[in-house]
C-alpha positions in Angstrom: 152.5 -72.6 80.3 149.8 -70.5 78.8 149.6 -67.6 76.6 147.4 -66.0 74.6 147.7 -65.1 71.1 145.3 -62.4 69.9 146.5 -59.4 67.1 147.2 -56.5 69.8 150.1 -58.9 71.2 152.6 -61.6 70.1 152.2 -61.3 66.5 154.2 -60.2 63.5 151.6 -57.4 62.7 150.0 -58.2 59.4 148.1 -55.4 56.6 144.8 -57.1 58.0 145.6 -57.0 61.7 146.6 -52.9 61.3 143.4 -52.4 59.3 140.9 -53.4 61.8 143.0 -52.2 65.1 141.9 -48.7 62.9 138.6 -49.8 62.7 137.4 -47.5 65.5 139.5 -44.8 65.2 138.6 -44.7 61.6 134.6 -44.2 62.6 135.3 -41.6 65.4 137.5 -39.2 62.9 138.2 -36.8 63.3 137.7 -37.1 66.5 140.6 -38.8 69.0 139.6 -42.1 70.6 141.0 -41.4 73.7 139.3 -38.4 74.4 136.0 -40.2 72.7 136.8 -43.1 75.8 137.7 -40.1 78.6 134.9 -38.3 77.8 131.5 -39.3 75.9 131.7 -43.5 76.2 129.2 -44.3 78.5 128.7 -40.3 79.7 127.5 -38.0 76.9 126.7 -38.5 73.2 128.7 -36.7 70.8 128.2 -36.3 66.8 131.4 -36.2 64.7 130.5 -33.9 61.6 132.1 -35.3 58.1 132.9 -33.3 54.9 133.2 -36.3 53.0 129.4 -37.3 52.6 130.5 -41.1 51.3 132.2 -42.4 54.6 130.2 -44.6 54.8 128.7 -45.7 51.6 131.7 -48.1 51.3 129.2 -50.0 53.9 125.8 -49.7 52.6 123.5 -48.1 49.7 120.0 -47.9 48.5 121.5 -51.1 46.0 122.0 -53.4 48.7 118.7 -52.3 50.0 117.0 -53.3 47.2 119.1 -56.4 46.7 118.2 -57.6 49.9 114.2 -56.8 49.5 114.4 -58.3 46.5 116.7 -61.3 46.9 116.3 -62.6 50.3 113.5 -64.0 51.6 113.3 -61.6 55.0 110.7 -62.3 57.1 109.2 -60.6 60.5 110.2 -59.7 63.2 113.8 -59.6 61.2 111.9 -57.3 58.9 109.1 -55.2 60.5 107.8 -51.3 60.2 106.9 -48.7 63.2 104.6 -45.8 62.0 103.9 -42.8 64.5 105.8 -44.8 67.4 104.2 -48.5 66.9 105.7 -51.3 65.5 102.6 -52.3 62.2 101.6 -56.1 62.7 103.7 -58.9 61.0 103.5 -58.0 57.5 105.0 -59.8 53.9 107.0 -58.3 51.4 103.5 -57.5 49.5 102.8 -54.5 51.7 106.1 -53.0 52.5 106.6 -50.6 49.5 102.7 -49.4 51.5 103.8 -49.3 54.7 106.8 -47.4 53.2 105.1 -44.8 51.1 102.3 -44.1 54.0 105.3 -42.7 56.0 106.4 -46.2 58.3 109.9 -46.2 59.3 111.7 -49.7 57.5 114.0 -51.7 59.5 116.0 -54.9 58.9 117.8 -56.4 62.3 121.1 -57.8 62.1 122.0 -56.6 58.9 125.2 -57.3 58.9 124.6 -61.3 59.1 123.5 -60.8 55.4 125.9 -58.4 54.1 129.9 -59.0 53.7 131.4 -55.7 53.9 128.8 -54.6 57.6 129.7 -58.5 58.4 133.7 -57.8 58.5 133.0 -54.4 60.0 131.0 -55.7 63.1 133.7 -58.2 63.6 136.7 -55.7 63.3 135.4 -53.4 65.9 134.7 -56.6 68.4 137.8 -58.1 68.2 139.3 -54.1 69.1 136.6 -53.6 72.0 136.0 -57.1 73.0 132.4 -56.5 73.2 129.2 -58.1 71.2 128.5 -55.8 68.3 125.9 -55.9 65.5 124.2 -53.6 63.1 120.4 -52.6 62.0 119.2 -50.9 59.3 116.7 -48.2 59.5 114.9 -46.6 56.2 112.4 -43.6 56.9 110.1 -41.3 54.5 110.5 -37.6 54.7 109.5 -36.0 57.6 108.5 -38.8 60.1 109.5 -39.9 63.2 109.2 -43.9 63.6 109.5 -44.3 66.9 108.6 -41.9 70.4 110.9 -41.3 72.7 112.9 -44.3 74.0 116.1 -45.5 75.2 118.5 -48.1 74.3 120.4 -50.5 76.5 123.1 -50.9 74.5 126.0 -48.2 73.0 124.4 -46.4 70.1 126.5 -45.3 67.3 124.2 -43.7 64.1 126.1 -43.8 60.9 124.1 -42.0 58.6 124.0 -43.2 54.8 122.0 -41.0 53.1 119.8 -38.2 53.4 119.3 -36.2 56.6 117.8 -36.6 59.9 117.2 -34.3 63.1 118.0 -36.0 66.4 117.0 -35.3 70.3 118.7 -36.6 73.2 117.9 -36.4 76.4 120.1 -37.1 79.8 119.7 -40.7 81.1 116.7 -41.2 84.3 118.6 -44.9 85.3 122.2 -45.4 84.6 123.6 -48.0 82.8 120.0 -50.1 82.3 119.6 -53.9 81.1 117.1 -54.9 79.2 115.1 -56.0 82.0 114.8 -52.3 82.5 112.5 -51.2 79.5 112.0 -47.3 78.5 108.4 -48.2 77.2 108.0 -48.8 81.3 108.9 -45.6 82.3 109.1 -41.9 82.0 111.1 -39.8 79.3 112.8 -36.7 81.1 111.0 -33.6 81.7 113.5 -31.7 80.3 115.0 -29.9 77.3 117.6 -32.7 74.9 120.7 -31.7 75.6 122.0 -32.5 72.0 119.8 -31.1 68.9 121.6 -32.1 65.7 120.8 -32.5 62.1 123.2 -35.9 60.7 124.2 -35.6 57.3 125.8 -38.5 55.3 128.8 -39.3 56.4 128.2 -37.9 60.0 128.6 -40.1 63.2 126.3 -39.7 66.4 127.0 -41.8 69.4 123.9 -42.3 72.0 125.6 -44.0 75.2 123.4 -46.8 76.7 120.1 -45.5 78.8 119.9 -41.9 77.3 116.8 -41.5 75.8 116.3 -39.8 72.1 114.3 -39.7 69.0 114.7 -38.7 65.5 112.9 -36.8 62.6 113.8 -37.6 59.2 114.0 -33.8 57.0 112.9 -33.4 53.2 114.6 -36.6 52.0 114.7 -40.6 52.6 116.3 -41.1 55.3 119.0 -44.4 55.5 121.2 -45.2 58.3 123.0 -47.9 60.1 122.6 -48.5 63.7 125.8 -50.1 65.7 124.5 -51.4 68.7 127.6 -52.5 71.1 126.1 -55.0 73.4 128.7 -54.9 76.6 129.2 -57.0 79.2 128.0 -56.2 82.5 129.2 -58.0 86.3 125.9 -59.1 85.4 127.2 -61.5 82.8 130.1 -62.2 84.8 127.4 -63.9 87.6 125.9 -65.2 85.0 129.0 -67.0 83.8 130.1 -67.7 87.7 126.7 -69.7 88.2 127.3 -71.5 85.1 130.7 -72.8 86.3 129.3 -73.7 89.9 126.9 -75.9 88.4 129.8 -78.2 87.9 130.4 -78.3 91.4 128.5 -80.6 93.7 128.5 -78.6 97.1 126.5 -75.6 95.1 123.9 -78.1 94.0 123.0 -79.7 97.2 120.1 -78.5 98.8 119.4 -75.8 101.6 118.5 -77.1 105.3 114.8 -77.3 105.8 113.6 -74.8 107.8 111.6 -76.4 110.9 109.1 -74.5 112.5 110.9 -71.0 111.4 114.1 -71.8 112.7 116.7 -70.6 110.3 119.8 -71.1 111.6 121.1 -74.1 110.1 119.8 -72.6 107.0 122.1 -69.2 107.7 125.1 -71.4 108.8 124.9 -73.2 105.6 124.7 -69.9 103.1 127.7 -69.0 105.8 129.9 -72.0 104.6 128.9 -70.9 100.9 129.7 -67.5 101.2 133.0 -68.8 102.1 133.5 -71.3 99.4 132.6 -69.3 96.8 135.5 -66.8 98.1 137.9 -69.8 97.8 136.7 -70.7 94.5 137.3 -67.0 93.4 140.4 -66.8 95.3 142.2 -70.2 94.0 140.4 -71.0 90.6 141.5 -67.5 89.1 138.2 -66.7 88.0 138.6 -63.2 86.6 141.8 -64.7 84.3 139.6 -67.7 83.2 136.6 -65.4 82.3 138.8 -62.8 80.5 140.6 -65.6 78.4 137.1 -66.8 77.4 135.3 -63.5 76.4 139.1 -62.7 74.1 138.0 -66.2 72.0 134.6 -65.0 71.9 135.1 -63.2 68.7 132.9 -63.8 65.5 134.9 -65.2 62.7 134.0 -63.4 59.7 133.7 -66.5 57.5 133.7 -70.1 58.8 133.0 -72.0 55.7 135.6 -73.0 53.2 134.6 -76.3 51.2 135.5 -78.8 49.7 138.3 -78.4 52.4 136.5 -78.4 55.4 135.2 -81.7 54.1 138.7 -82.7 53.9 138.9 -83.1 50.1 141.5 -81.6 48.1 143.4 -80.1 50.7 147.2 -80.8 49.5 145.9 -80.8 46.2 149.5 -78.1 45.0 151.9 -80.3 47.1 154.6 -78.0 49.0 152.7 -75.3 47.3 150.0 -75.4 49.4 149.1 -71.9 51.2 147.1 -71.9 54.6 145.8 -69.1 56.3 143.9 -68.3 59.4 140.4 -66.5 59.2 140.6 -62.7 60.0 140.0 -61.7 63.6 140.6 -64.7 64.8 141.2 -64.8 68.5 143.3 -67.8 69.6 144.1 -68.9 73.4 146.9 -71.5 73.1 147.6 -73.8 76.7 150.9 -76.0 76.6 149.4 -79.2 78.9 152.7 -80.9 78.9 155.3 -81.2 76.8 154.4 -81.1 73.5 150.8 -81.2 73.9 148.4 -78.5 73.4 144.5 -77.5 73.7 143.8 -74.2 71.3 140.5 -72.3 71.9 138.6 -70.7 69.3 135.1 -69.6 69.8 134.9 -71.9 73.0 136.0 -74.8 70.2 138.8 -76.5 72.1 141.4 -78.8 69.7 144.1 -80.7 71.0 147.6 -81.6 69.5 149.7 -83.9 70.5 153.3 -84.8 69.9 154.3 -81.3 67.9 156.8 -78.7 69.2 156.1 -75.7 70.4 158.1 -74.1 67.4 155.8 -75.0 65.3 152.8 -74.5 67.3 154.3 -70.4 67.6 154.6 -70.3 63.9 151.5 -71.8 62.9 149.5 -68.8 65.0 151.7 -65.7 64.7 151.6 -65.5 61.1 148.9 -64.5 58.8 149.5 -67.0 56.7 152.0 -70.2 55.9 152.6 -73.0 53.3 153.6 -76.7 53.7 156.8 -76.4 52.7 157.4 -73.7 55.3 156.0 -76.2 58.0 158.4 -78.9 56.6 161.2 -76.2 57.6 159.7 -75.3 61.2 159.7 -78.9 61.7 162.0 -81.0 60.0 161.7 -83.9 62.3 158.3 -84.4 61.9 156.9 -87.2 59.7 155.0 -85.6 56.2 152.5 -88.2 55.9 151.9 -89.3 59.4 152.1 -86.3 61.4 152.1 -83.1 59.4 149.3 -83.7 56.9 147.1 -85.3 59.5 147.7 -82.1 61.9 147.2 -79.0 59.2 144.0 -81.1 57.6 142.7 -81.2 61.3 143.0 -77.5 61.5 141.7 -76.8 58.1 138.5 -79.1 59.3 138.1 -77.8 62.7 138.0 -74.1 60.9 141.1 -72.8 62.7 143.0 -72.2 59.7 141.9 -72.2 55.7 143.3 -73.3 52.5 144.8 -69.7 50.4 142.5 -70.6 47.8 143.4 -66.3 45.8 145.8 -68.2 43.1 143.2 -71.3 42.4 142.0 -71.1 38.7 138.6 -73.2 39.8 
C-alpha cells in the first residue's frame, strides 16, 4: 500500500498549510489564477497593477541590501554588474559602490538562499506548482538599461520593490527554449513589443519562458526581485529515464559491431530495445514513480535544528515534549509489509519497523504532536525501547523538529 502525503491532500489543513497554498494567488492579485493559468502561463506576459505600493516590501528593502553588502562576504559570479548590456569583469566589494554610481545594473543570484522571508517564499510557491523556483535581485541607477535585449528560459515573474522601471517585451522567435538554446545566439524580433509598461512598486509583470524583453530604469533607483520558475521539461523526464536504465544491465551492454557497413544486427538490436524500453515504461509505472519523486523534491525551508539533530536533549520536558515537521514538507509514505515502512523526503529514504500504521498516519497528518500524544496513538508500544528510539530518529534524520517556541534558552 502506498500513499502519498503532501498539504493539498490527506491532511487536517493547518494556518501554515492555507498560507502558502495562497502563496500564488496572493502574487497574481488581483488577478484570478485560473485565468492567469488559461491564459498568460506559458503564452503572453501580463502586469498586474497594485495600489498598495508595499506588497512586496514585506520581502525585500534597501536594509537588507545593505545588510547583505555589508555583512556577507558575496563574491562573483554570485555578485556581478552589467553596464550598457555586458556583464563588468569579476570585481570585489571595493568597486561596487563605482560600478554602481557609473550607472551598472547590481545583481545578487539566489537571493533567497541568504534571506529568510524570500527563502520561505521560494519554497511556498514550489511546493503549490511543484516546479524549481528561486529568486535574484537586481539594483539599477536612474535611467539605464543593464542588459540588451534577451530572453529567459525560465518563467519570469518581476516584483518590483522600489522605484520605477519601463519594460519591453517582445513575442517569442523559438518556443519553449532550454538553455542549450541561448538568446545571445540569435536574433531579437523585428518587431514592435507587444507589452510597454512602466512597474511601480508593488506591481507584478510576468515574462513566460523564451519571450524576449528589456528594461529601462526612470528618474529613481530602481530595485526588484526576479522569480525565476525553473520547470520541468520531457526533457528532464529522459533525463531521469536514462538515469534509471543505468541500473539495468541489458541498456549497458554494447551495440553489435558493424562489419564492413553491415548494419543489420545493429538495427535488430536497437529493435529489441525499442521494445524493452516500452515494457519497462509499460510495467515499471514510470510516469507514477517519476511524479512521486519530483512531489518529495521540495526545499525544506530550514533543515538545521541543534543540539537535536545531534541527538542531545531531545526529551529534555518529558511528556511535554512538542515535535513538529518543517514547513512544506512533502512526504511519500510506502507500507512494505505489515508494519514496516520507507518515508521519502528530499529523495532521503528512512525506514521503520515494527510501528502501526496508526501511528505512522498521525505522526504525518498533523502539523505538529507531543510525546504524550504518541503514548496515546500507541499505547502498546514500549517508551524507552521503541518510541524514543523512533521520534529521536526522525528528529535526526530532519523529518520532524523539536517545538523549541516555549524554550526559555
Amino acid at each position: 500500500m502506498r500513499w502519498a502525503i503532501c498539504p493539498s491532500q490527506n491532511f487536517k489543513v493547518q494556518n501554515a498549510i492555507v498560507i502558502f497554498m495562497q502563496t500564488l494567488s496572493y502574487l497574481l492579485q488581483p488577478y484570478p489564477k485560473d485565468k492567469f493559468f488559461a491564459e498568460n502561463w506559458q503564452k503572453q506576459g501580463i502586469v498586474i497593477s497594485q495600489p498598495n505600493q508595499e506588497k512586496f516590501q514585506h520581502l525585500f528593502s534597501w536594509k537588507q541590501l545593505n545588510y547583505l553588502l555589508n555583512f556577507h562576504k558575496l563574491t562573483y559570479p554570485g555578485i556581478r554588474f552589467s553596464l550598457d548590456g555586458k556583464t563588468l569583469p569579476e570585481t570585489t566589494g571595493e568597486n561596487w559602490l563605482k560600478h554602481f554610481q557609473k550607472g551598472a545594473t547590481m545583481i545578487i543570484d539566489r537571493v533567497d538562499e541568504l534571506v529568510p522571508e524570500l527563502a520561505e517564499f521560494t519554497t511556498a510557491i514550489h511546493a503549490e506548482i511543484g516546479h524549481k523556483t528561486q529568486i535574484n535581485l537586481y539594483c539599477s541607477p536612474p535611467e539605464q538599461q543593464g542588459f540588451d535585449c534577451h530572453y529567459d528560459t525560465h518563467e519570469v515573474f518581476i516584483l518590483q520593490i522600489h522605484g520605477t522601471k519601463e519594460w519591453y517585451l517582445f513575442s517569442d522567435t523559438i518556443k519553449y527554449p532550454l538553455p542549450e538554446n541561448r538568446s545571445d545566439e540569435q536574433l531579437p524580433p523585428d518587431e514592435s513589443p507587444y507589452l510597454k509598461v512602466i512597474l511601480n512598486p508593488g506591481d507584478l509583470l510576468y515574462i513566460p519562458r523564451g519571450h524576449w524583453h528589456y528594461a529601462l530604469s526612470l528618474e529613481q533607483p530602481s530595485l526588484h526581485l526576479t522569480l525565476g520558475i525553473d520547470c520541468h521539461t520531457g526533457i528532464d523526464f529522459l533525463n531521469w529515464l536514462i538515469d534509471e536504465l543505468l541500473n539495468e544491465s541489458e541498456w549497458r551492454k554494447n551495440l553489435p559491431i558493424i562489419q564492413e557497413g553491415n548494419t543489420a544486427q545493429l538495427q535488430e538490436k536497437v529493435e529489441d530495445l525499442i521494445s524493452n524500453l516500452i515494457g519497462y515504461l509499460k510495467d515499471r509505472e514510470a510516469s507514477k514513480k517519476y511524479a512521486d519523486r519530483l512531489n518529495t523534491l521540495t526545499p525544506q525551508v530550514a533543515k538545521y535544528s541543534l543540539p537535536f539533530q545531534a541527538g542531545f536533549g531531545i526529551f529534555d520536558r518529558g511528556f511535554d515534549t512538542q515535535f513538529t515537521r518543517p514547513k512544506y514538507q512533502q512526504v511519500r509514505v510506502e507500507e512494505i509489509s505489515d508494519r514496516e515502512y520507507n518515508i521519502t523526503v528530499n529523495n532521503q529514504v528512512i525506514s521503520l519497523k515494527g510501528v502501526p500504521l496508526e501511528l505512522v498516519e498521525n505522526i504525518f497528518n498533523r502539523h505538529k504532536f507531543s510525546l504524550f500524544d504518541l503514548a496515546t496513538w500507541a499505547p502498546d508500544l514500549d517508551l524507552e525501547a521503541e518510541a524514543i528510539p523512533l521520534l529521536s530518529q526522525l528528529v535526526m534524520a530532519g523529518i520532524i523538529f523539536v517545538e523549541t517556541d516555549s524554550l526559555t534558552n
